[in-house]
KOLPALO-942172 format. One record per atom (N, C-alpha, C): residue in three letters; y, z, x. Coordinates in steps of 0.001 Angstrom, whole numbers, plus 524288, in hexadecimal, padded with zeros to 5 digits. Example, Ala and Ser with C-alpha at 12.3 -4.5 7.8 and 13.67 -1.06 7.14 Angstrom:
BEGIN
ala7E9C681E7883386ala7EE6C81E788300Cala7F31C81E7883390ser7F73681BA883232ser7FBDC81BE483566ser8001E81EBE83264
//
This chain:
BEGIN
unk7FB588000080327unk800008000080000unk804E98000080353unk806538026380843unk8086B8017D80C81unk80A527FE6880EDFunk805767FBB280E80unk805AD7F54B81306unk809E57F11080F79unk80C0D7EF0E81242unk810007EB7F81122unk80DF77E5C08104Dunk80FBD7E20C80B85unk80CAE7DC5C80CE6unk80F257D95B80CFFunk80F5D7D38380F9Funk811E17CE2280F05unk816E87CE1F80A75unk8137D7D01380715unk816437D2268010Bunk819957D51A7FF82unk81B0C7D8F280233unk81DF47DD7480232unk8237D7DC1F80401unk825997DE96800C0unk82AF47DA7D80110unk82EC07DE4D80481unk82DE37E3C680410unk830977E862808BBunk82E577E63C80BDEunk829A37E53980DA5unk826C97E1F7813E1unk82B4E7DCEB8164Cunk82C177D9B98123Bunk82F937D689813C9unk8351B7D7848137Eunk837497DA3D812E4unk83D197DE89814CFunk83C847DFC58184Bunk837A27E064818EDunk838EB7E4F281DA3unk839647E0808239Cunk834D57DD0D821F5unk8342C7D7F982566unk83BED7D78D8271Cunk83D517D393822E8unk840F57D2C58218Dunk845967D567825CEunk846947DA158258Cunk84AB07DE158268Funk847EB7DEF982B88unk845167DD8682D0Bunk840977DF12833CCunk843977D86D83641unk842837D41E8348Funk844C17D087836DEunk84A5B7CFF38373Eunk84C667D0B883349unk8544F7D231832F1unk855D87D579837B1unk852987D95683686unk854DE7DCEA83E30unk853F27DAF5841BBunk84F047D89584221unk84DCD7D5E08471Dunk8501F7D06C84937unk850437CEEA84565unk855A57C9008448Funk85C417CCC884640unk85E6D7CFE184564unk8625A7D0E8846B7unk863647D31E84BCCunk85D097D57A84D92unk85C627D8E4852F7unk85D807D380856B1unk8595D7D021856DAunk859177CC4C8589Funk85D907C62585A1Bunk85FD97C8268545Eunk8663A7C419855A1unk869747C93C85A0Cunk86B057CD1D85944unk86C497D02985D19unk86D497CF1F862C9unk866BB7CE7786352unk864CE7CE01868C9unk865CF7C99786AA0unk864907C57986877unk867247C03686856unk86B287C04786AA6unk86F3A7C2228678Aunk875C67C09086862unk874817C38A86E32unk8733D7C80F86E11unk874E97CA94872BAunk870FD7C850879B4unk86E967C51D87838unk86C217C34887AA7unk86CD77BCE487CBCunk8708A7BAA687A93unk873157B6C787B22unk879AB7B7C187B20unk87AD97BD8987AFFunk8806F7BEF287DEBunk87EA97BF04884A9unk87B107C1808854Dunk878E57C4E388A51unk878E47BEB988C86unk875D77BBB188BBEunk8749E7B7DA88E30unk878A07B44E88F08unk87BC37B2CF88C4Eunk881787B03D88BD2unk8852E7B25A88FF3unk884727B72A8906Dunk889347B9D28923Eunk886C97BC1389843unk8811B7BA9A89A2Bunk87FBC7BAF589E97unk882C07BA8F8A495unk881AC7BCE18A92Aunk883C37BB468ACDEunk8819C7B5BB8AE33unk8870D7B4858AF30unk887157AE458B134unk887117AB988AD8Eunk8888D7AC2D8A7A5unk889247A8F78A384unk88CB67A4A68A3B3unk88BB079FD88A17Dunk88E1C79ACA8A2BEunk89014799BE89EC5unk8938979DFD89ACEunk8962E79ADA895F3unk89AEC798DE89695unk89CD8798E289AA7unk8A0EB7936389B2Aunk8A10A7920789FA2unk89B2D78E9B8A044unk89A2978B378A473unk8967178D1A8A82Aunk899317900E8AA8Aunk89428793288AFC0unk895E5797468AF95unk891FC79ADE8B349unk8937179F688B4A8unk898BF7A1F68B505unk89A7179E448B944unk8A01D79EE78BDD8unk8A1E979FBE8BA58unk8A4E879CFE8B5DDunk8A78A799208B230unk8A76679F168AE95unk8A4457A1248AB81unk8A4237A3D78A85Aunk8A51D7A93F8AB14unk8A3957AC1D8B028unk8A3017AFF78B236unk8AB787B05E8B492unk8ACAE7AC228B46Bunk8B22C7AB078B60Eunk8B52F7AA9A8B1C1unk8B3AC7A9758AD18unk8B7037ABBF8A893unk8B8B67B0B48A54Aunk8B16E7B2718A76Bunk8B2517B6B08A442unk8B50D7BC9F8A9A9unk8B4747BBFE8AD42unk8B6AE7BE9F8B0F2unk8BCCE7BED68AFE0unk8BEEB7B8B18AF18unk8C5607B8878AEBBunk8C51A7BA3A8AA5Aunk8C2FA7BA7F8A625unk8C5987BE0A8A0FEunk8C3737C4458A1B3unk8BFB17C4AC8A65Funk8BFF57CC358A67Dunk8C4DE7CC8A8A95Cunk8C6547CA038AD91unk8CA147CA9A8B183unk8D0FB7CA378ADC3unk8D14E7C7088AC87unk8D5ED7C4118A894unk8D79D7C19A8AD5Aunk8D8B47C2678B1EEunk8DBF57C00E8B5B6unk8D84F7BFD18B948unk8D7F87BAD08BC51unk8D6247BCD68C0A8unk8D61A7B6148C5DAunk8D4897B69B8CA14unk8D46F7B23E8CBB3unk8CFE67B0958D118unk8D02B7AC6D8D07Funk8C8C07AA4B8D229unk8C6E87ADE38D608unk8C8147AE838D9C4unk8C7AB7B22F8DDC9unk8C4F47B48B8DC73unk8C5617B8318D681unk8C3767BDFB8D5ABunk8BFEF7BB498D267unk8C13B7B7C28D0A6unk8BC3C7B6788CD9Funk8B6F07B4D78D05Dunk8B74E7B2278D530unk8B5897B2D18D6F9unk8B0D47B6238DA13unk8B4957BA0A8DB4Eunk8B2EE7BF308DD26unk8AF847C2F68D987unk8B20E7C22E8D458unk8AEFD7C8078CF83unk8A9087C1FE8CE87unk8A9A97BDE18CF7Aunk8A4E17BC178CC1Funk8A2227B9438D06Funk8A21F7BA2E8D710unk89F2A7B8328D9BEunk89E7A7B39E8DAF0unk8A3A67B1378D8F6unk8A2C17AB808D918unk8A6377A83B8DD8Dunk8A4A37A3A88E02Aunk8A7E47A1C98E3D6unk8AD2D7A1258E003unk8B2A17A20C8E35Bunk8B71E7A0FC8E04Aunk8B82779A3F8DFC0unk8B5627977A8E473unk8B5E6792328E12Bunk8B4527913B8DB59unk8AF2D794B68D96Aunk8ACE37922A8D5F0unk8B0357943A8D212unk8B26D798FB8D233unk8B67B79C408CDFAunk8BAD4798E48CE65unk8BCBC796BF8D12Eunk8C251792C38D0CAunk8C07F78E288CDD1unk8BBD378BE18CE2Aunk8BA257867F8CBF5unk8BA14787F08C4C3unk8B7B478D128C517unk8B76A78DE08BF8Funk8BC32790E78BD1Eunk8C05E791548C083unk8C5507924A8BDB1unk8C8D678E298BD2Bunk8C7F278A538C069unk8C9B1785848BF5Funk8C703781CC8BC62unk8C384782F28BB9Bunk8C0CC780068B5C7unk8C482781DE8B076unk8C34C7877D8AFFAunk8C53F78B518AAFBunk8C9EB78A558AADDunk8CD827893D8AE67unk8D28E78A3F8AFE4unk8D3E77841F8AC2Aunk8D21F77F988ACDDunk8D19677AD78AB37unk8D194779728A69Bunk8CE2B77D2E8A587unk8CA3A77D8D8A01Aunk8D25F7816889C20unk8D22A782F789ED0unk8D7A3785B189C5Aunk8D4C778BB4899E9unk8D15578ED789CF5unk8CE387923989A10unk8D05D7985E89E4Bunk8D1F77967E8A1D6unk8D4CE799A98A657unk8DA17796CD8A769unk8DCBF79AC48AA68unk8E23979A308AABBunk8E37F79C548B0B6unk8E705799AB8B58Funk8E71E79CF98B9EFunk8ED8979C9C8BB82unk8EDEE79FC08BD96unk8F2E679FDD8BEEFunk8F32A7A2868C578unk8F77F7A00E8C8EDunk8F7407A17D8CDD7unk8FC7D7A7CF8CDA7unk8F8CA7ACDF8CF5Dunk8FBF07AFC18D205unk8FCA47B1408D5AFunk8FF817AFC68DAF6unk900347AF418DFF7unk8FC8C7AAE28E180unk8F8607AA4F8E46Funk8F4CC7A7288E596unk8F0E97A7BC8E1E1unk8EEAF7AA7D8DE52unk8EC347AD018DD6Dunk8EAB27A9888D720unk8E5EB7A6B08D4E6unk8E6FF7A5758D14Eunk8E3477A76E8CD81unk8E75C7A7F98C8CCunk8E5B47AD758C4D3unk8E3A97AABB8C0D3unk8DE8B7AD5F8BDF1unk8DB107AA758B9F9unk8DACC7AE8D8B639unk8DC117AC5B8B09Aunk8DCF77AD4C8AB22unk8D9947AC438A85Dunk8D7367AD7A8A3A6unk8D6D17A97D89F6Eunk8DACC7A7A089D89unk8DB307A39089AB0unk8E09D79FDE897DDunk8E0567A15489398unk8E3AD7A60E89146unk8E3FC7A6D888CB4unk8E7627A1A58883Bunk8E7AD79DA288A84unk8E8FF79A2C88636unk8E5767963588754unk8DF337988E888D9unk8DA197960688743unk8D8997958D88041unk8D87E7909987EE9unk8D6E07913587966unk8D3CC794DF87610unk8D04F797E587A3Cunk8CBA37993387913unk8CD9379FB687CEAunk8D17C79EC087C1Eunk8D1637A45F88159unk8CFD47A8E187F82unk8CF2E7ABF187A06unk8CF037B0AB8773Aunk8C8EA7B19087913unk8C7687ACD6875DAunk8C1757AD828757Bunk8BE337AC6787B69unk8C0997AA2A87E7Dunk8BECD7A976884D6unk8BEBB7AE9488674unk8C34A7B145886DCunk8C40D7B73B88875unk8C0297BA598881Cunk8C15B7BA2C88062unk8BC0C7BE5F87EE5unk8B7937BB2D881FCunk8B4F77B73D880BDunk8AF8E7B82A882D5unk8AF1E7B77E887B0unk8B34E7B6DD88B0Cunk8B3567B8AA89289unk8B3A57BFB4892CCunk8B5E57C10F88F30unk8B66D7C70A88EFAunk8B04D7C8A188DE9unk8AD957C74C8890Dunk8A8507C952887D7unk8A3A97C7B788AACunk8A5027C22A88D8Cunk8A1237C241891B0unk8A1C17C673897A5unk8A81E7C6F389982unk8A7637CA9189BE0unk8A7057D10689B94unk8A5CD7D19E89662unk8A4D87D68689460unk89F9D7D65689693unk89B477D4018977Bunk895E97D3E28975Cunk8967E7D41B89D49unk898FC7D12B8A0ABunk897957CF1B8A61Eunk897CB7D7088A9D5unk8949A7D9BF8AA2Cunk897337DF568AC4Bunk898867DDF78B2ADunk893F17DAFC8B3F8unk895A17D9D38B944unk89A717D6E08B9B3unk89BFA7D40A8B830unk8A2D37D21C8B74Funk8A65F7D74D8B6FBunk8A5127D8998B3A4unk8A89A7DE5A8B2BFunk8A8217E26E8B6ADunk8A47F7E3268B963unk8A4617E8458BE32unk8A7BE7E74B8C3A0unk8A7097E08B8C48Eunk8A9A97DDBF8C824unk8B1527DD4A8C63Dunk8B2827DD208C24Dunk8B74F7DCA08BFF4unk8B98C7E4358BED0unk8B5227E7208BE48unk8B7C67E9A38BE7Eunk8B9757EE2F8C43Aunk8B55A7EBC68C7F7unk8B6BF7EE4F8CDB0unk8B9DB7EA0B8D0E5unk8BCB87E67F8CF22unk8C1717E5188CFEEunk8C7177E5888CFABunk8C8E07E5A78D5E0unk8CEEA7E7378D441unk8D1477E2278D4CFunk8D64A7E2EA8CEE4unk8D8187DEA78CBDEunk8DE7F7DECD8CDA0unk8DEE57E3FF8D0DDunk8E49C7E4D28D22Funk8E6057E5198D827unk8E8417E4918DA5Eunk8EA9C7E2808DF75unk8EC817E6498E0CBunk8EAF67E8538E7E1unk8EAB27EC388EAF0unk8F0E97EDE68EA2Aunk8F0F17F3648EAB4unk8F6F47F4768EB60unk8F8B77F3738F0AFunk8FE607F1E18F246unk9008C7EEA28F567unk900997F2718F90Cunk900037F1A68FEBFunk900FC7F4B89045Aunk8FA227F86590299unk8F7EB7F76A90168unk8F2167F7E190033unk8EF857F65590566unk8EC0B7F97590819unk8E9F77F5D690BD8unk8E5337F39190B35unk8E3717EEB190C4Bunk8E0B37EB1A90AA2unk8DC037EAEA90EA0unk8D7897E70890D4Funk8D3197E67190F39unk8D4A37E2BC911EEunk8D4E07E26E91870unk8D53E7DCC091BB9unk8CFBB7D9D191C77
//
């Protein structure tokens, strides 16, 4: 009297409401499993590595110029100049010379600049190794009669 049959129509609710959770567990994992993977080191969503690891650095940085970009992402500074002069082209970056020194922006009168930001911001929310390197960096310039490293 117990046993449940083919027939039993609470049997199939229960079925029912057993696949609904597992269908929602499973989209879950999904999404979060094709964020993880998307948002991997060395991800190529605009173009290559370099290319993407150099955008999203200038929107943790807001300012900054090849040199250092260079330096925080390991990369020869030729290849960081080639891909700021691509972007730069592209009208997606913006540079300006202070002293010798030439300074890299995003172009806030990029069509697309709001939504570029945010998702250079939320990919480098994920990157920690980006962030440990950016944040044991000094961004401010020695005080003057300072004595220096020859």
């Amino acid at each position: 009297m117990g046993e449940r049959t083919l027939f039993d129509q609470e049997y199939w609710q229960d079925r029912q409401e057993y696949w609904q959770n597992h269908q929602e567990y499973w989209q879950c994992r999904q999404e979060d499993w094709w964020v993880s993977s998307m948002l991997e080191e060395g991800s190529r969503l605009f173009g290559t590595s370099t290319r993407t690891a150099v955008l999203v650095a200038t929107r943790l940085l807001e300012e900054t110029y090849p040199s250092e970009l260079a330096e925080l992402l390991d990369v020869r500074p030729y290849s960081v100049q080639t891909v700021l002069s691509a972007l730069e082209r592209e009208k997606v970056l913006i540079s300006r010379l202070m002293g010798r020194t030439r300074m890299i922006c995003l172009n806030p009168r990029y069509f697309a600049y709001a939504e570029l930001e945010a998702l250079l911001w939320k990919l480098g929310e994920r990157d920690v190794e980006l962030q440990a390197k950016l944040a044991a960096r000094r961004r401010r310039p020695r005080r003057a009669g300072k004595p220096g490293l020859l």
